[in-house]
N, C-alpha and C positions, 0 to 999 in steps of 0.2 A: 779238412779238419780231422785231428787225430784223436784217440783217448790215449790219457796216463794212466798208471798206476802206480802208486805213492808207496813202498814200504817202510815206515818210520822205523827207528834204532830196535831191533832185538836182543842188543846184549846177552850176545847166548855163552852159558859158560858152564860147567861143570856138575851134572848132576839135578839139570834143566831138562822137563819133557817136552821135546820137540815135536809131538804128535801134532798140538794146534799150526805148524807151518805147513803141515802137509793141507792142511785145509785151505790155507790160505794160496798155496800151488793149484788145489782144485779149482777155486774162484779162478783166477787169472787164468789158468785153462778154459773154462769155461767163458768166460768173457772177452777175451784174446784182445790186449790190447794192442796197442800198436805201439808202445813207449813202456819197459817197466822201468822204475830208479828204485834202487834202493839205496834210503837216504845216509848209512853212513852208519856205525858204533853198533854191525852184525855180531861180529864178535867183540864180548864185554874185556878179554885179557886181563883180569884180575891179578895173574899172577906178576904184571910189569906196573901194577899201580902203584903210585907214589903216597896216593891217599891215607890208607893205613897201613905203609911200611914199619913193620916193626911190632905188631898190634898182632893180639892173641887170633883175632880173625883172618890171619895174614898167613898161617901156618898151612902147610899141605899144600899150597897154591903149587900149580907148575905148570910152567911155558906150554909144555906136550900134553898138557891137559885141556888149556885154556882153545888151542889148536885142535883136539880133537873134538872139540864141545862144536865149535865154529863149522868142521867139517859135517857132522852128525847132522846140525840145524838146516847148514846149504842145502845136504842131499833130501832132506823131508819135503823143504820147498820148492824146492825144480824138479824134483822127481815127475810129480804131476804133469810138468810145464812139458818136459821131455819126451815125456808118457803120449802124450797129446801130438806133439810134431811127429813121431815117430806113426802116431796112429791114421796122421790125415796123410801124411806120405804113403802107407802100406794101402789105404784106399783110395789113392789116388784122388785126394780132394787139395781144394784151395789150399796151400802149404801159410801157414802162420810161423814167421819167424821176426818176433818182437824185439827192437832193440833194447837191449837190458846195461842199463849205468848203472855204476856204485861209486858213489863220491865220499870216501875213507870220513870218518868220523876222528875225533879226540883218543878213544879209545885205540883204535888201529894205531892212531901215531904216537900210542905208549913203545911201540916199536920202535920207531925213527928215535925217538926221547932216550929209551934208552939205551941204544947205540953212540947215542951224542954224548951220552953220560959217562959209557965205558966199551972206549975203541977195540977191547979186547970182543967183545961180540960183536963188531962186523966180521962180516961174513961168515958168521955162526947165525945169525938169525936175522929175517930180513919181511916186507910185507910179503914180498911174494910168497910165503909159506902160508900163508892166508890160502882157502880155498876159493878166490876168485877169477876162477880163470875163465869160467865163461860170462864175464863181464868186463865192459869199457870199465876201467877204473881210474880215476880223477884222484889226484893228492888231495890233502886234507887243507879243505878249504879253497880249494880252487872251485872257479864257476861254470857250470855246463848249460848253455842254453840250447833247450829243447822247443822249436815252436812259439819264439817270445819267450817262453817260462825259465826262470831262473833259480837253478837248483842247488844248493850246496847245505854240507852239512850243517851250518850255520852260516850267519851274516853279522857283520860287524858293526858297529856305529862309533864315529869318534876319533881323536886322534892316538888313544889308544886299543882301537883294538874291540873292544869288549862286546861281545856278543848282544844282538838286540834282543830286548824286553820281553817284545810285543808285536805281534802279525801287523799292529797299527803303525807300531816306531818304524818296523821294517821297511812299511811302504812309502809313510812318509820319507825315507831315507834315502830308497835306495830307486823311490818313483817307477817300477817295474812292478810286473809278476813274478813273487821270488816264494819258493817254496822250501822249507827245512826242518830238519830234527831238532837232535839235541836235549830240549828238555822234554819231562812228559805231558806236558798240555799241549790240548790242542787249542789254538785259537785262531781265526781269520778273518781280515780286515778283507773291504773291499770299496774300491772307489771307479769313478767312472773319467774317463780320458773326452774330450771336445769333441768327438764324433759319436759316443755312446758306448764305446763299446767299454771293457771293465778292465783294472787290472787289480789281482787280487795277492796278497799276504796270506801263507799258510803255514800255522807250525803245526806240524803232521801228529806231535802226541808219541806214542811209544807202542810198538809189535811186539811184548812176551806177557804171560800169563802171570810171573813172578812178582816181589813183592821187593822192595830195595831195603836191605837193613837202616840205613842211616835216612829213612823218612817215618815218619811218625804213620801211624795207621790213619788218620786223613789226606797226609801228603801220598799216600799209595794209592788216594781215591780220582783216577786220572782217565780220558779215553784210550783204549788198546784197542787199537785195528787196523787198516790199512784207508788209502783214497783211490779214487777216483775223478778225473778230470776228464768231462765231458766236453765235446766239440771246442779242443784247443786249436786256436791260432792267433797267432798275434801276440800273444799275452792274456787272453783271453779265455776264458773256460767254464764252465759249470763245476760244481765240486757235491761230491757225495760221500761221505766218510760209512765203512762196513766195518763193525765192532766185531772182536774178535768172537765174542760173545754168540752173535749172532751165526757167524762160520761154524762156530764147535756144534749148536743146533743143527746146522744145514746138513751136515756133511757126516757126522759123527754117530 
């Protein structure tokens, strides 16, 4: 049996303090998992959004901004992690090196989008300038199963496509342990399979401190933190969610 650790979407972008990842590096240091994922939409890249192209909030944005915010965020949260390997190596203790996934969000693939949109930026800009090199990284929207558990940035329902509800529509649908980001709630369904054991629906909710302009001040009222999956196999696990909240106390 292994543990996870779930990091939901950070949307880190320009002018965001990153101090709270570095907390969130000391957890996972400390706890040493044996699986991290990070679920996907790390970096926000405001400045390839289509959303409000055009729109007075749309001004200043820049590629090499949106890239340097992404890079800033990375280094706060694995510093820790690195800090740690490096330390049980120099004293020769049980070395912890935790496989670490990122399975690309929407946002990342404002990239791909718009290279598709205008061929003059291939090979001016591409994912790989993303600071993920020390991670397995998964296209957007593709599935990685870890242990039963089924990870991606989102899950679709339908013969179009469209993103599920619900941690309940999820599992009715997709009848597994499927875990993802995306939106900022968090919610989790859970049912039980003919021998007992469980398989459970999680949407992990949202990793940054900030506030999203285009949601109302109760739409910004959401969980921010990271998870925990306890004795996975199978599909199978215990689930504990750590509010970011709670990390800025511990550690701060």
């Amino acid at each position: 049996m292994t543990v996870h650790c779930v990091i939901p979407d950070v949307q880190a972008k320009a002018g965001n303090d990153f101090t709270y990842l570095s907390y969130v590096g000391k957890y996972i240091a400390e706890k040493k998992p044996d699986v991290v994922v990070n679920i996907g939409d790390f970096a926000d890249m405001p400045s390839l959004s289509s959303y409000d192209r055009g729109k007075k909030s749309f001004e200043g944005r820049s590629y090499t901004q949106d890239l340097d915010a992404a890079v800033e965020a990375m280094a706060s949260l694995t510093r820790p992690i690195f800090l740690e390997q490096q330390r049980l190596k120099v004293n020769k203790q049980k070395q912890w090196n935790p496989r670490m996934i990122l399975t690309l969000g929407n946002h990342e693939e404002r990239i791909n989008r718009a290279i598709e949109e205008d061929r003059k930026l291939d090979g001016l800009i591409s994912i790989d300038d993303l600071p993920y090199h020390s991670w397995e990284v998964y296209p957007f929207l593709e599935i990685i199963t870890v242990d039963g558990v089924n990870y991606s940035h989102f899950f679709t329902s339908g013969v179009m496509n469209r993103p599920c509800t619900s941690a309940r529509q999820m599992l009715v649908k997709k009848h597994m342990s499927c875990v993802q980001g995306h939106v900022q709630t968090m919610d989790i369904a859970t049912d039980y399979k003919a021998d007992g054991s469980t398989i459970t629906g999680l949407f992990a909710g949202c990793c940054y401190e900030h506030d999203e302009e285009y949601l109302t001040r109760q739409g910004n009222n959401y969980f921010r933190g990271i998870h925990f999956l306890y004795e996975v196999h199978d599909g199978s696990f215990y689930h504990h969610a750590i509010s970011l909240k709670y990390l800025k106390e511990k550690y701060s």
